[in-house]
N, CA, C and O atoms as a GROMACS GRO file, in nm:
protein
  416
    1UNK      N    1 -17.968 -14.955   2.111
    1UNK     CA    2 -17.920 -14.876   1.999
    1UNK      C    3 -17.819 -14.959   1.921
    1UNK      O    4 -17.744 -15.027   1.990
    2UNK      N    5 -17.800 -14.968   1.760
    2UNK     CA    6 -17.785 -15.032   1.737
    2UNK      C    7 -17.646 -14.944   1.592
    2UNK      O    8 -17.678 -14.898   1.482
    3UNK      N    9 -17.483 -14.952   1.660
    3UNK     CA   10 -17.428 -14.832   1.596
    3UNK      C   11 -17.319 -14.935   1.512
    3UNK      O   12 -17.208 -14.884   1.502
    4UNK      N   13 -17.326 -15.019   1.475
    4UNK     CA   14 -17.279 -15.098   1.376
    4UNK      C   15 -17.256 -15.045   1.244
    4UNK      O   16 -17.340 -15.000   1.165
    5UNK      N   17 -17.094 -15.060   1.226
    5UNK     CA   18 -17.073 -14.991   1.122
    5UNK      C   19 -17.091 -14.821   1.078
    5UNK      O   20 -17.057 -14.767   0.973
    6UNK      N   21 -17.150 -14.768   1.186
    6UNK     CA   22 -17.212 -14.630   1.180
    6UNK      C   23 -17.066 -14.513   1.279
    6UNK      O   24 -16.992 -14.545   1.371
    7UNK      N   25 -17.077 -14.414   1.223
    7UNK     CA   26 -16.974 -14.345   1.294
    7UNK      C   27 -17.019 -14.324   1.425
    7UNK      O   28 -17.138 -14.298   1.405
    8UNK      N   29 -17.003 -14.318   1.539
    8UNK     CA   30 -17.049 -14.282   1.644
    8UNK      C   31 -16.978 -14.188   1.757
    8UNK      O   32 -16.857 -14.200   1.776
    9UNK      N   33 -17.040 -14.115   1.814
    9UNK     CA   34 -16.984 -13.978   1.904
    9UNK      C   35 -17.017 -14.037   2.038
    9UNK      O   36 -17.118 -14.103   2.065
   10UNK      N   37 -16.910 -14.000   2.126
   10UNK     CA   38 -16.880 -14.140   2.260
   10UNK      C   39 -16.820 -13.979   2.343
   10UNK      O   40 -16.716 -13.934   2.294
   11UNK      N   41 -16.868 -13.918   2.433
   11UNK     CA   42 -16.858 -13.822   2.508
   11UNK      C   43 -16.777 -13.878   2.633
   11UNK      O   44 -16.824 -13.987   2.667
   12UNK      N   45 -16.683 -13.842   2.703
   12UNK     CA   46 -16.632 -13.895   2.815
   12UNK      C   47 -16.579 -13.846   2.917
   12UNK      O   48 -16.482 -13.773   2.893
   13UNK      N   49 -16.619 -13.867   3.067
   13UNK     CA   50 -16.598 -13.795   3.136
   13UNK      C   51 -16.572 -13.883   3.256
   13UNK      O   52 -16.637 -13.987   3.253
   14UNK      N   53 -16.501 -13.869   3.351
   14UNK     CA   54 -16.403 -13.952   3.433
   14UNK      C   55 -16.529 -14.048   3.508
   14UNK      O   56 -16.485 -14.121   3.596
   15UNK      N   57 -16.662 -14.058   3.488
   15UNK     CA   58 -16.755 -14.142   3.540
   15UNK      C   59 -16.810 -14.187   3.446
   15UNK      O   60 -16.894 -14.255   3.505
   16UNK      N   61 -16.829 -14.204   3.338
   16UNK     CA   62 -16.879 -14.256   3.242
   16UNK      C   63 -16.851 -14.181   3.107
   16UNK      O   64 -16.810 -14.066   3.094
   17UNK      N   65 -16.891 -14.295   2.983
   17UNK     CA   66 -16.875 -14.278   2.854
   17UNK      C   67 -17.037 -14.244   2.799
   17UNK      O   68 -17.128 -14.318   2.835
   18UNK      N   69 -17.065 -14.125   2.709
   18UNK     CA   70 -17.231 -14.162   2.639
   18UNK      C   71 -17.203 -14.166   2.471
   18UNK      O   72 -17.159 -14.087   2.388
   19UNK      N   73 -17.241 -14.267   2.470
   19UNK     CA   74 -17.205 -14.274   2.260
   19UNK      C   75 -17.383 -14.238   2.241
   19UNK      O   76 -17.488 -14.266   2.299
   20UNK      N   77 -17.346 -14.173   2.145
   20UNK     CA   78 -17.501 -14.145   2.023
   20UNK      C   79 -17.402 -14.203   1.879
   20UNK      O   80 -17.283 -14.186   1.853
   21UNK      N   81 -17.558 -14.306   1.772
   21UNK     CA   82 -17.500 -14.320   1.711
   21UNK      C   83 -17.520 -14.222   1.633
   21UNK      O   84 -17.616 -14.151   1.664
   22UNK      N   85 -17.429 -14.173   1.487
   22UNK     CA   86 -17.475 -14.019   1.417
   22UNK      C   87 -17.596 -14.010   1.342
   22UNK      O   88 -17.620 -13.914   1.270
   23UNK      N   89 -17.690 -14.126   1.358
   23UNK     CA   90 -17.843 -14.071   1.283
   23UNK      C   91 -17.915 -14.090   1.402
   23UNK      O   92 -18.024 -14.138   1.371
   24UNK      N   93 -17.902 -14.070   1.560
   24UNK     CA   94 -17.949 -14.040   1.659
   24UNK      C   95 -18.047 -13.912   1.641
   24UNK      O   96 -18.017 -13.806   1.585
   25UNK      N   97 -18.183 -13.950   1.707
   25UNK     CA   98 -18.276 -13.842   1.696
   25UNK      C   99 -18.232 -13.747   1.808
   25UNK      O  100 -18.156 -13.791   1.893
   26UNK      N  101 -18.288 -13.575   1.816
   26UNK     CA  102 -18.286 -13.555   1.916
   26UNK      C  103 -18.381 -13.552   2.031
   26UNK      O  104 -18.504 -13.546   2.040
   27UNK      N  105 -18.307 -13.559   2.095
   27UNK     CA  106 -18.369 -13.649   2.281
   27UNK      C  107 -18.329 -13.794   2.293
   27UNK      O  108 -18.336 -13.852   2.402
   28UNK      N  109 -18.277 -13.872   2.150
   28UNK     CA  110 -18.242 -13.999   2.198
   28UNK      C  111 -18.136 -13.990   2.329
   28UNK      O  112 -18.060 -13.894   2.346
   29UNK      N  113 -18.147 -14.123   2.430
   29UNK     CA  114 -18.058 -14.099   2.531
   29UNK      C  115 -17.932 -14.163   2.445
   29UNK      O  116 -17.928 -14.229   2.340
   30UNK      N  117 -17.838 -14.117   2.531
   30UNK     CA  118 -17.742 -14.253   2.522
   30UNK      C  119 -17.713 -14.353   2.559
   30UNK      O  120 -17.788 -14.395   2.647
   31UNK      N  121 -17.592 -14.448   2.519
   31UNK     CA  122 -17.596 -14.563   2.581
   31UNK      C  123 -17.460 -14.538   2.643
   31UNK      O  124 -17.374 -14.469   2.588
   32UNK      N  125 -17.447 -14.594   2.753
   32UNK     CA  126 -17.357 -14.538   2.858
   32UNK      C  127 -17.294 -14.706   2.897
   32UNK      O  128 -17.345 -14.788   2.974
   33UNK      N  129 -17.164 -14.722   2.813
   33UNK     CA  130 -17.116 -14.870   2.839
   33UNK      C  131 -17.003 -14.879   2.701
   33UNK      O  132 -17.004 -14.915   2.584
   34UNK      N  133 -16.924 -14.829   2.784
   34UNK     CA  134 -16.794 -14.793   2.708
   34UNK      C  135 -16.732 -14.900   2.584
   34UNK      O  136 -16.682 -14.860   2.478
   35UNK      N  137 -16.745 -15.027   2.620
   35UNK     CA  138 -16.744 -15.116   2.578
   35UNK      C  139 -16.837 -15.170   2.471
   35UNK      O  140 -16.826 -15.281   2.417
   36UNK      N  141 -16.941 -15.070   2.444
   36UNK     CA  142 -17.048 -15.092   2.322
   36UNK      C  143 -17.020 -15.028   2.220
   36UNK      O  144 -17.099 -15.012   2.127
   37UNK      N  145 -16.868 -14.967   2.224
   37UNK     CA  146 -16.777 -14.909   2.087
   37UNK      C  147 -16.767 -15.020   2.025
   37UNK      O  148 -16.822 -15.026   1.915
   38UNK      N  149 -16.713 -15.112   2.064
   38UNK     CA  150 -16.701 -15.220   1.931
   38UNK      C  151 -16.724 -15.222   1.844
   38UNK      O  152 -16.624 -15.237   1.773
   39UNK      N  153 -16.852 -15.213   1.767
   39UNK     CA  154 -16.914 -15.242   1.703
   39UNK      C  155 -16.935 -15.140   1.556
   39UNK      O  156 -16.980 -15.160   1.444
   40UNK      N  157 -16.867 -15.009   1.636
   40UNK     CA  158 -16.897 -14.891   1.531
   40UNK      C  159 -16.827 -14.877   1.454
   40UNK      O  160 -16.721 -14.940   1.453
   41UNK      N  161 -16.860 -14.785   1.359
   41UNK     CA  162 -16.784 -14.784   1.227
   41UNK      C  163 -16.622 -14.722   1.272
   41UNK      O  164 -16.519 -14.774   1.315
   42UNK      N  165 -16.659 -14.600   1.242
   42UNK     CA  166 -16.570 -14.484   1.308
   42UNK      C  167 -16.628 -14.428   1.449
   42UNK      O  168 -16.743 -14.446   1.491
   43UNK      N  169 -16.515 -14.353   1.518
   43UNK     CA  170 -16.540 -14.307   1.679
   43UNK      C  171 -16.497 -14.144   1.636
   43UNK      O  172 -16.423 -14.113   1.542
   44UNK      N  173 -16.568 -14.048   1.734
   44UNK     CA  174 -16.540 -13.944   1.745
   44UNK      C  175 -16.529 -13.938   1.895
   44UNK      O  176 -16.622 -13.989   1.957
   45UNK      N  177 -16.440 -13.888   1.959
   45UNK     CA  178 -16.429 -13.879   2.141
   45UNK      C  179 -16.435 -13.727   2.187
   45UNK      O  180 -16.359 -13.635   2.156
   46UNK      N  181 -16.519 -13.727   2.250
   46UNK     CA  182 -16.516 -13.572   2.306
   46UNK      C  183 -16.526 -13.568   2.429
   46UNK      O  184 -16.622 -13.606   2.495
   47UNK      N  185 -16.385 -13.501   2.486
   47UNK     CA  186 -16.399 -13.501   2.637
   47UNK      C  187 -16.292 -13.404   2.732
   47UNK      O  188 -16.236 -13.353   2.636
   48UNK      N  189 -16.247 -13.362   2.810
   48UNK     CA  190 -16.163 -13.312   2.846
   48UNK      C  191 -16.083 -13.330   2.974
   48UNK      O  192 -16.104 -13.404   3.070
   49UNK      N  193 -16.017 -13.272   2.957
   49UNK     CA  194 -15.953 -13.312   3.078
   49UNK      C  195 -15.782 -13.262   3.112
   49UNK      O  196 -15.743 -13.190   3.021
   50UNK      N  197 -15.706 -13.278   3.192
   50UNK     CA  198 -15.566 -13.251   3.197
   50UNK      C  199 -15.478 -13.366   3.248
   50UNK      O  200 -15.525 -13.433   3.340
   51UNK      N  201 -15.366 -13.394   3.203
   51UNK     CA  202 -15.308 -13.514   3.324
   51UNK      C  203 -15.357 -13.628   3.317
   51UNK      O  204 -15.382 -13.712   3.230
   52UNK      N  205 -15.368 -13.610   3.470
   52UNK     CA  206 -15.442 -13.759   3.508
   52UNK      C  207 -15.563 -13.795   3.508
   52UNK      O  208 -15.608 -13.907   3.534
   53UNK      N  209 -15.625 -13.686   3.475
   53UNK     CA  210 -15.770 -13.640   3.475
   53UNK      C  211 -15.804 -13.667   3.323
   53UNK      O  212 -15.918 -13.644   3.281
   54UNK      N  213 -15.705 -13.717   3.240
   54UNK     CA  214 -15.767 -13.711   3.145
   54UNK      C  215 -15.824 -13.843   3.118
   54UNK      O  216 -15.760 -13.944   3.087
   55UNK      N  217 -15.966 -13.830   3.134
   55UNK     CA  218 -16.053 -13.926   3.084
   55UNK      C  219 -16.057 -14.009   2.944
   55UNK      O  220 -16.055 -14.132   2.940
   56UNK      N  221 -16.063 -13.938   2.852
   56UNK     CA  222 -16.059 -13.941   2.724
   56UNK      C  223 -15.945 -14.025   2.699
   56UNK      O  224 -15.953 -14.133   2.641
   57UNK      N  225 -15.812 -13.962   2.756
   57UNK     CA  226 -15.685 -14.026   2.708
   57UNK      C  227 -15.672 -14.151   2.770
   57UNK      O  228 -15.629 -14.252   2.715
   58UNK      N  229 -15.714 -14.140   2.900
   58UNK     CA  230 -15.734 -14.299   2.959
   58UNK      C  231 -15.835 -14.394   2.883
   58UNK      O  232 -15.820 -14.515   2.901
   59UNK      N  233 -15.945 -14.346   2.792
   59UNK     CA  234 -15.981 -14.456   2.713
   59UNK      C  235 -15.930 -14.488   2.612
   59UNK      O  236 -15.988 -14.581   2.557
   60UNK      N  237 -15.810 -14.436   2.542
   60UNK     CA  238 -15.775 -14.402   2.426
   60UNK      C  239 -15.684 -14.510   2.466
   60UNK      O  240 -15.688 -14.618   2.408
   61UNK      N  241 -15.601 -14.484   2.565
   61UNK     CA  242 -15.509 -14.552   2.638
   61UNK      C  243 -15.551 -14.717   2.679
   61UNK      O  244 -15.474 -14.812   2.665
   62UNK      N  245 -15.687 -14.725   2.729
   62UNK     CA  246 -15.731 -14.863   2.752
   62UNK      C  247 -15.781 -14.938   2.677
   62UNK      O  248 -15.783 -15.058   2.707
   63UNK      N  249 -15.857 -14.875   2.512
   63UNK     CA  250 -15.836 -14.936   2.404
   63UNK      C  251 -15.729 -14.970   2.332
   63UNK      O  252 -15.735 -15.076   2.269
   64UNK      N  253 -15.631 -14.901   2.325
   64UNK     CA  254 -15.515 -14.916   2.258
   64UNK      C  255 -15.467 -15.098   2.324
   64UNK      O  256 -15.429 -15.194   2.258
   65UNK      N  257 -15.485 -15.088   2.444
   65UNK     CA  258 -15.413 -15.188   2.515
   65UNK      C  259 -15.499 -15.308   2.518
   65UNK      O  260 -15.434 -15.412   2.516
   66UNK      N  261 -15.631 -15.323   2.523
   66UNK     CA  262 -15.737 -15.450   2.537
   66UNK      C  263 -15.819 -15.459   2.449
   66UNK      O  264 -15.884 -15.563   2.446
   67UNK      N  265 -15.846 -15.350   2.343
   67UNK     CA  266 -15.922 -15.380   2.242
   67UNK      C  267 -15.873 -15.251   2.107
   67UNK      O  268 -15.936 -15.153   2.068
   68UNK      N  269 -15.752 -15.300   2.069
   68UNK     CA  270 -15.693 -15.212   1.967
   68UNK      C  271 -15.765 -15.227   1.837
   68UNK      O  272 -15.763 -15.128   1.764
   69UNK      N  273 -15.853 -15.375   1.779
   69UNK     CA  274 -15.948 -15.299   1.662
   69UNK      C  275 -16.022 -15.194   1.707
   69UNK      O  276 -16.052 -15.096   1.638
   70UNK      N  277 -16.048 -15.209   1.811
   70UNK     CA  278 -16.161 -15.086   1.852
   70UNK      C  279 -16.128 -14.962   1.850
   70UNK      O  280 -16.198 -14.879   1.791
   71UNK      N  281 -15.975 -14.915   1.940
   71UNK     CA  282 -15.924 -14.795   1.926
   71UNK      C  283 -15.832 -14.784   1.756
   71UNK      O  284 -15.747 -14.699   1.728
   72UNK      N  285 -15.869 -14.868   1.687
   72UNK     CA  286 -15.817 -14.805   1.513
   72UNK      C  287 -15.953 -14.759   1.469
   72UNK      O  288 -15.930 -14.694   1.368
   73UNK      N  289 -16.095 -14.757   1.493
   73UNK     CA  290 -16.177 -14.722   1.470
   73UNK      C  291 -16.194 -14.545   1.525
   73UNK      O  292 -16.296 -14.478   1.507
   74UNK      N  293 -16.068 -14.497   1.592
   74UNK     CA  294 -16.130 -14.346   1.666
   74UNK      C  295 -16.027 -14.249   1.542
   74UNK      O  296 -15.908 -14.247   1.512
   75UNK      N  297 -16.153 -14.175   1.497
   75UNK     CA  298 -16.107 -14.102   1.415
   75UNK      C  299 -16.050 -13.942   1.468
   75UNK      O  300 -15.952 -13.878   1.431
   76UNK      N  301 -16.118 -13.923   1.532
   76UNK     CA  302 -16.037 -13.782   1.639
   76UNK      C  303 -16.074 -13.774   1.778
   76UNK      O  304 -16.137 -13.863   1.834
   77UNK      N  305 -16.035 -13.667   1.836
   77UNK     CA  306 -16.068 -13.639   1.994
   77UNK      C  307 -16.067 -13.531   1.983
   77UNK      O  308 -15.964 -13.470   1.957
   78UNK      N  309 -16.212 -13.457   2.005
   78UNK     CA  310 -16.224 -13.321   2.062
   78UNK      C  311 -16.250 -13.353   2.180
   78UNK      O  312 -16.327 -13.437   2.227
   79UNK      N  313 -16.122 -13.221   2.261
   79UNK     CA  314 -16.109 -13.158   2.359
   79UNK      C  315 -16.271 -13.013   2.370
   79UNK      O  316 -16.291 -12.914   2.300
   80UNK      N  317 -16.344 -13.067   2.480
   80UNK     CA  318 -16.437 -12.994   2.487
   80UNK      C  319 -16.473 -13.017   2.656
   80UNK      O  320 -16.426 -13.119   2.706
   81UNK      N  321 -16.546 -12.935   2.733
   81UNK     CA  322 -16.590 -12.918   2.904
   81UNK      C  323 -16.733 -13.000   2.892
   81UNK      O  324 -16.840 -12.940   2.890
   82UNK      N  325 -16.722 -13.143   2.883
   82UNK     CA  326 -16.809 -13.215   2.832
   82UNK      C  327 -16.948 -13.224   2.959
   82UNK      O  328 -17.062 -13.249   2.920
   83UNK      N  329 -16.918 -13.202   3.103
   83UNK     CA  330 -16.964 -13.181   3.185
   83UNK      C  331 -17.077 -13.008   3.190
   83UNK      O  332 -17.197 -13.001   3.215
   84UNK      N  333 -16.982 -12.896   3.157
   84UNK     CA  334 -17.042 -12.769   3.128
   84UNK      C  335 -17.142 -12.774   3.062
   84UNK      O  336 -17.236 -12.697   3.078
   85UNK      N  337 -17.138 -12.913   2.936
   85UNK     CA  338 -17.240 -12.892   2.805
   85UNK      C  339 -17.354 -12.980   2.828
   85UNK      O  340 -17.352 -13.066   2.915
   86UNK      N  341 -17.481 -12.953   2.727
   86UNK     CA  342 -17.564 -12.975   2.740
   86UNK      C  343 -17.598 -13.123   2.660
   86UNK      O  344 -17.483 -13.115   2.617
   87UNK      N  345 -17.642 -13.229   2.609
   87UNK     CA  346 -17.661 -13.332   2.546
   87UNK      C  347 -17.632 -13.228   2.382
   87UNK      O  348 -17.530 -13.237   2.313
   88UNK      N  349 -17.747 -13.140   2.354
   88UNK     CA  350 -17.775 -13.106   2.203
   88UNK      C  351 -17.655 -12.993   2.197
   88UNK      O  352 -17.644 -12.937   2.088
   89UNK      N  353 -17.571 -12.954   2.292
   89UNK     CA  354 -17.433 -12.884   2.273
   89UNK      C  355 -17.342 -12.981   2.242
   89UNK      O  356 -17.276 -12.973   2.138
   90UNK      N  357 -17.328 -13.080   2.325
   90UNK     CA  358 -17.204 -13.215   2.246
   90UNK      C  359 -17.196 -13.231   2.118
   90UNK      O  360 -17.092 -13.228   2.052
   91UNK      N  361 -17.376 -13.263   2.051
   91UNK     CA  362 -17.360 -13.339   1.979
   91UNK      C  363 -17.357 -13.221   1.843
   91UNK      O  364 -17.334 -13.253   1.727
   92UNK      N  365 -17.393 -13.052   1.899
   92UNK     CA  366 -17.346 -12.981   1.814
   92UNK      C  367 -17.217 -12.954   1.767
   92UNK      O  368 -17.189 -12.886   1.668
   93UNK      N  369 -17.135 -13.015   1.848
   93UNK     CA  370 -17.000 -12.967   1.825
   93UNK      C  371 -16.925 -13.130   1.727
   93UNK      O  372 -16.833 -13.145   1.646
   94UNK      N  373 -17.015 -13.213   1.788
   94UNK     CA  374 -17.003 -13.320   1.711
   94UNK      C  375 -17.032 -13.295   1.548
   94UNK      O  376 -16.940 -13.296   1.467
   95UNK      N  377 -17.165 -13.274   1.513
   95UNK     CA  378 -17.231 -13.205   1.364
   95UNK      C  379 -17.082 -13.128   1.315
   95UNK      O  380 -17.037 -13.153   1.203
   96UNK      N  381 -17.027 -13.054   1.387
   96UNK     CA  382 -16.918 -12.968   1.339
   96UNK      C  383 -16.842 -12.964   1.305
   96UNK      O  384 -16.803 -12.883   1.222
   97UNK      N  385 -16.750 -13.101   1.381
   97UNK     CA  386 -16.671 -13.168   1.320
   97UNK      C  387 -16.696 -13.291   1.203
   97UNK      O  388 -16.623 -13.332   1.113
   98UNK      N  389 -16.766 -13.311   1.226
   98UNK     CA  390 -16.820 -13.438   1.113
   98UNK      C  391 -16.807 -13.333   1.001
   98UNK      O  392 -16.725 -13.341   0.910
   99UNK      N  393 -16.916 -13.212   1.018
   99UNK     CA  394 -16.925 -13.082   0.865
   99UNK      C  395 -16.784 -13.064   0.835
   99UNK      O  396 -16.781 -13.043   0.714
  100UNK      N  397 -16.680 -13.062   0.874
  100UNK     CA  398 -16.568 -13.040   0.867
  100UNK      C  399 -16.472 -13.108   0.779
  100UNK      O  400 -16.392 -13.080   0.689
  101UNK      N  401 -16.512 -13.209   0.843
  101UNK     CA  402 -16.376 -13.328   0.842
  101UNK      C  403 -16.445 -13.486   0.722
  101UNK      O  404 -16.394 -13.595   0.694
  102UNK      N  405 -16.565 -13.427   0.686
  102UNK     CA  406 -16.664 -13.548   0.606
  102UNK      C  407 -16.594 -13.569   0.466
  102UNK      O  408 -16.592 -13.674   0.402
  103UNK      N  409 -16.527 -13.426   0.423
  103UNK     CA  410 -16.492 -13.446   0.280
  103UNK      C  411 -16.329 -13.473   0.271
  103UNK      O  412 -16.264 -13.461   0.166
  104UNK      N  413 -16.276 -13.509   0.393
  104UNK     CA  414 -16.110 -13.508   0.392
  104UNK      C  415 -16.073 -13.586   0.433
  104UNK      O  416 -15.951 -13.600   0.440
   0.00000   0.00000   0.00000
């Protein structure tokens, strides 16, 4: 998958990261390799967590520190039970915020 320059939605949960890039079909899988943010335009992070548990903030946290162009590329973090949801529930809530936040 190839999310260059493209906004991309990066789901995260204390065992792994799944980015779709945003003209991802549905059923495309994801690519699961946290480290293949690089490349994207903008980041959307959706994940949850509390504490120490927080997944999300620990990547937010481990970009900031080893690859900070990468974490200036994350445009928000929804807090969502990324585990509860389904692939085409993520990436609905993803659509939602993008509908949201596209003209501001």
């Amino acid at each position: 998958m190839d999310i260059t320059g493209k906004l991309v939605v990066a789901a995260v949960t204390h065992t792994e990261t799944r980015i779709w890039a945003t003209d991802a079909h549905r059923g495309d899988k994801p690519e699961v390799v946290a480290a293949a943010l690089a490349p994207a335009g903008q980041i959307l992070l959706v994940g949850h967590g509390k504490g120490k548990s927080n997944s999300m903030l620990k990547l937010i946290q481990h970009l900031e520190r080893h690859q900070p162009k990468t974490a200036e590329k994350v445009v928000a973090a929804l807090d969502v039970n990324v585990p509860a949801l389904t692939e085409p529930q993520i990436l609905a809530a993803a659509r939602e915020w993008f509908d949201d936040h596209k003209n501001g």
